[in-house]
LONULUM-509093 format. One line per 3 residues: number of its first residue (from 1); for each residue x, y, z of C-alpha. Coordinates in steps of 0.02 Angstrom, whole numbers, plus 50000, padded with zeros to 5 digits. Layout:
BEGIN
NUM> X/Y/Z  ...
END
This chain:
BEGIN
1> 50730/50543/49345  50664/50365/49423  50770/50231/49434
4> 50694/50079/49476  50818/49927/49523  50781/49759/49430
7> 50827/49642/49582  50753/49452/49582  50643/49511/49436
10> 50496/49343/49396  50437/49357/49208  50279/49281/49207
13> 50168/49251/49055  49991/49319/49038  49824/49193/48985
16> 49703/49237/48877  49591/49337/49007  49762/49429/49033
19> 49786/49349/49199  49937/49325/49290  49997/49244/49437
22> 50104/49331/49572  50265/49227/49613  50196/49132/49783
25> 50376/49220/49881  50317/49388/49822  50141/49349/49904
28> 50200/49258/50056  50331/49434/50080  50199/49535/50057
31> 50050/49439/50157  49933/49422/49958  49824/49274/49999
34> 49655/49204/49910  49536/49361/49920  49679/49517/49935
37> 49675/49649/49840  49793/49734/49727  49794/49889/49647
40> 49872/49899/49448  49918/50061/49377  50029/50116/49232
43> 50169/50235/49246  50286/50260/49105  50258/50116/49000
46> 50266/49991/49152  50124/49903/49245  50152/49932/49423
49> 50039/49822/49567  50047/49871/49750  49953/49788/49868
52> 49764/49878/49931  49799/49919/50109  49621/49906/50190
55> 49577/50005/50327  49649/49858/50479  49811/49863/50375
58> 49814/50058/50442  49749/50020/50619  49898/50087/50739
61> 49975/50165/50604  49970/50316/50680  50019/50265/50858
64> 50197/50344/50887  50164/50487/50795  50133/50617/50963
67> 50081/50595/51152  49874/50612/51182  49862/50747/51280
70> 49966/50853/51165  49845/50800/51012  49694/50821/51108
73> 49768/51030/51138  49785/51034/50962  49619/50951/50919
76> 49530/51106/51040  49628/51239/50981  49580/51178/50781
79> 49375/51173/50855  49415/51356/50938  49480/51426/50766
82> 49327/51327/50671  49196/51436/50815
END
């Protein structure tokens, strides 16, 4: 079972396009300027929008994640097992 906590929940109304606008501290916290894009789903009878990451959002993402050396081992010994 999700439980989702309502904190500092922003009713906002929808036009007749069925626009919004996202509360301006929601898209300074969460960098949404001009341009960004979102992504709007449905689960369980709520609209859900999470911001698009684009591909410079996940530059470095990786970088603490192992040393080089050791991923560059495991990068040969996947190409000997492909051979």
């Amino acid at each position: 079972m999700k439980v989702l906590l309502r904190v500092g929940m922003t009713e906002v109304l929808v036009t007749r396009k069925g626009q919004i606008t996202i509360p301006v501290e929601i898209r300074r916290k969460l960098g949404i300027e001009e341009g960004s894009k979102v992504e709007v789903t449905e689960e369980g009878g709520m609209i859900i929008i999470r911001k698009s990451l684009s591909i410079l959002d996940l530059a470095g993402a990786g970088s603490n994640k192992g040393d080089v050396e050791e991923l560059k081992k495991t990068l040969d010994q996947m190409r000997g097992e492909d051979v």
